[in-house]
Steps between C-alpha positions, in 0.01 A plus 500: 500500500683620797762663396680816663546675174277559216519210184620527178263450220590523107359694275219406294352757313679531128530823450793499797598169416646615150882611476493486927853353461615867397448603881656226673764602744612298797355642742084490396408852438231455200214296630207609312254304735549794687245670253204421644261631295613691190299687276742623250883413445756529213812287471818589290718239468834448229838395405788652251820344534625466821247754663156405593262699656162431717241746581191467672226713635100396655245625729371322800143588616524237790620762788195716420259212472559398865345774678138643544439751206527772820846436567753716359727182329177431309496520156886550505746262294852445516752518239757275380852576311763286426817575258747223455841544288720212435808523289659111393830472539686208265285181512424419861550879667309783549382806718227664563289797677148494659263772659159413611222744646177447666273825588200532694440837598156568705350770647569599889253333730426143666501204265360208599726250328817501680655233320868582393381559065289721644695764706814485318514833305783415280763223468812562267781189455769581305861303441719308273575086426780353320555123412809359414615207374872499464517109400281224439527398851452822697201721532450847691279712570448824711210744558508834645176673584333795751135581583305763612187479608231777649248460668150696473535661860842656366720272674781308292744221507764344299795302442753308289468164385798247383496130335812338429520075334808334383436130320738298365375163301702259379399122389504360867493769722290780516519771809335848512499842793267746532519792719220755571510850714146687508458748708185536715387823291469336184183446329410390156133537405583414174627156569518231721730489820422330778747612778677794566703614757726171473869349429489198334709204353426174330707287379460182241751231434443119284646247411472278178598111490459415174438165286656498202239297263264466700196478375224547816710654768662815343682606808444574878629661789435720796464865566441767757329822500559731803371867597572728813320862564614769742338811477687810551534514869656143473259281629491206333141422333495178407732245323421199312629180348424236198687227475378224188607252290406500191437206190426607151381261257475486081185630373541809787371304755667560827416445906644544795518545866606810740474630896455846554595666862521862601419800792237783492532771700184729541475859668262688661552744130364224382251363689312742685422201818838396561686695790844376391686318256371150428691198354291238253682210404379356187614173276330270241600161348368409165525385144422515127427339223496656115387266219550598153546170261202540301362776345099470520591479907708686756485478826644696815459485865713647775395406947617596744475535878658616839427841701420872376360785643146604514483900450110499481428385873133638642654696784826517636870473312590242254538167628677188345295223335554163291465513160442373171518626113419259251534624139386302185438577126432262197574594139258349250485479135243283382544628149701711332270838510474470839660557832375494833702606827344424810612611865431386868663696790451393878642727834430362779614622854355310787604588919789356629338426819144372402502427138201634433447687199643846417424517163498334176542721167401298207595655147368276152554656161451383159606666187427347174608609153383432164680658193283467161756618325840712505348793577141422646491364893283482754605463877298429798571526863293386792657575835345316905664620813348410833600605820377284760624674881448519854344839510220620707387873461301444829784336720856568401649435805404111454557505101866438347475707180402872402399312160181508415397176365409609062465371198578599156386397196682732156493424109695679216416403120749694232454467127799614310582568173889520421643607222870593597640679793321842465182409328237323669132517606419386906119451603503361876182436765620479877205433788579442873294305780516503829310393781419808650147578635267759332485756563848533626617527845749481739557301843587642837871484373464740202484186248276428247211247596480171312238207393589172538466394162286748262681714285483870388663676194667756552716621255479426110723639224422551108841653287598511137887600413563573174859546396675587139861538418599688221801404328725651224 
């Protein structure tokens, strides 16, 4: 929850989970969650020597699906195609090419989803990567790439987009640079990329004391993490700072403590209400904990608080607030078939002012595995998030977030049968609640309406995945 840019979720579904490492590239340009809803899609995927080769290609119905069946986009897909060459060179080295297409081409007319998957008529990314590792201390790597993207109306756009990191690791010290230039042209509907238009530099440096022999405390030391982004008219964005010191224990246990500071700058480009230029300051104190000594439990928690913006006011520009994140999960394994993950996420942003309530987003998940045998598993997800805000459809003016208040209630069961890598058989049932009222509608802000505590479904999901590799 509020967030300026969109968030990154992984991949789930297995049929783009398998050999995905063949498309990795620095910079993100293969994220199949991009495929919405595929009907049909073929994956080629291989390795001879030092060449390997990745080739995908899918449908996506999900453009066409948004729209009235009158609208011209309805009924039309888009098409994904991704080719990925990668040539090793010695043990550590290597280089590689990429191109990735998406194509939606609709008739001439009005759509009614302007959304940017929908109007985008193509988008092409091609360029190169190279990794080298000239010792066993020093790593580089480089990526070169351009877009070009056009638009439905017959407009276009474009640009070039470079990724430079340098690491060197030794025993104690470890220290790393990145550099990024994106122009504001460049688009990748392929992958994921939050920001364009934007200079940036980060920098990483530790250092390791360590105990010889000892047997709980391993080593410890501090760190700090900074980044600065101008974009290309050389106004500085934002910049930010971590500074933490770190203790690592046997067993991989490990906690910690750290203060974060750093500057926002907003525009009216990107907020529509502000008239100039706006400064946020933001910084959070916290601390975490890791415990790993036993194997039937592990536990993690990270808190921490201080001052962040809030993007999703009710009217109005961003303003700052006081906040809270509170992240825990718990590792069980009460016997050796079985293992159960569970999740709880808190945000919380309250006024600076008042301290009344913004909002709270609460996020509990549960996964549990059992594996009958080597090959047969079954896996079970159950997923809460709440978002309890100061919204009022009736009175914005008085209200403190556009957020409609929601919940969500989603479950995903997966039986798999694994033979090797290649072979397997995948039956899966997803279903999705949500309090919305029935029949649906919407409030005098465009959102959806909501219960306060009955739930409707409205989404399940029945698939079976078959998959058989023939070998010589």
């Amino acid at each position: 929850m509020n967030q300026r840019f969109e968030v990154y979720f992984p991949e789930k579904r297995p049929f783009f989970l398998e050999n995905s490492s063949y498309f990795n590239t620095p910079v993100n340009l293969v994220f199949t969650r991009r495929i919405g809803d595929p009907e049909f899609g073929t994956r080629l995927t291989g390795k001879q020597g030092p060449w390997s080769v990745g080739m995908l290609f899918a449908d996506d119905r999900s453009p066409g699906l948004s729209v009235t069946p009158y609208d011209p986009l309805s009924h039309h897909r888009a098409y994904y195609g991704v080719l990925r060459v990668n040539h090793d060179i010695g043990k550590e080295s290597s280089i590689g090419l990429i191109y990735t297409d998406r194509e939606l081409h609709t008739a001439p007319g009005e759509i009614q989803c302007t959304d940017n998957p929908c109007i985008v008529g193509s988008n092409r990314v091609g360029g190169f990567d190279t990794r080298i590792k000239p010792n066993a201390k020093w790593t580089i790597t480089v990526q070169a790439l351009n877009s070009h993207t056009r638009f439905n109306d017959g407009t276009h756009k474009g640009g070039p987009s470079f990724d430079w990191f340098v690491e060197r690791s030794t025993t104690n010290v470890e220290y790393n640079v990145l550099y990024q230039d994106t122009a504001g042209g460049f688009e990748t509907d392929t992958g994921f990329y939050r920001r364009p238009d934007i200079r940036r530099i980060s920098q990483f440096a530790q250092y390791r004391f360590r105990r010889e022999g000892g047997k709980t405390l391993q080593w410890h030391g501090p760190s700090i993490f900074t980044i600065n982004n101008w974009d290309h008219s050389g106004t500085r964005l934002d910049w930010y700072t971590n500074v933490n010191w770190r203790f690592v224990l046997s067993g991989s246990s490990n906690f910690g403590v750290y203060g974060n500071i750093g500057h926002e700058r907003l525009r009216p480009v990107d907020y529509s209400t502000l008239t100039t230029d706006q400064d946020y300051l933001h910084y959070q104190r916290g601390f975490w904990i890791n415990y790993a000594y036993f194997k039937p439990l592990v536990l993690s928690t990270e808190i921490n608080w201080g001052q962040a913006t809030n993007y999703d006011t009710s009217v109005g520009p961003p303003v700052l607030a006081t906040a809270q994140n509170i992240q825990f999960q718990a590792t069980v394994r009460p016997i050796k078939p079985l293992t159960v993950d569970n999740t709880y996420l808190l945000t919380r942003l309250r006024d600076v002012n008042t301290n009344n309530n913004m909002f709270n987003n609460h996020i509990l998940r549960s996964k549990w595995n059992y594996q009958f045998t080597r090959a047969l598993s079954l896996r079970v997800i159950t997923q809460y998030n709440a978002v309890l805000s100061n919204y009022s459809a009736t009175l914005p003016q008085y209200a403190l977030s556009s957020l409609p208040p929601s919940k969500q209630f989603n479950a995903d069961v997966l039986l798999t049968y694994f033979v090797h890598p290649g072979t397997a058989i995948y039956v899966g049932y997803n279903s999705d609640l949500q309090n919305l009222t029935n029949p649906p509608a919407v409030d005098a802000l465009g959102n959806l309406t909501r219960t306060p505590g009955s739930f409707i479904n409205d989404g399940r999901q029945i698939f079976v995945k078959v998959s058989y590799l023939f070998q010589r």
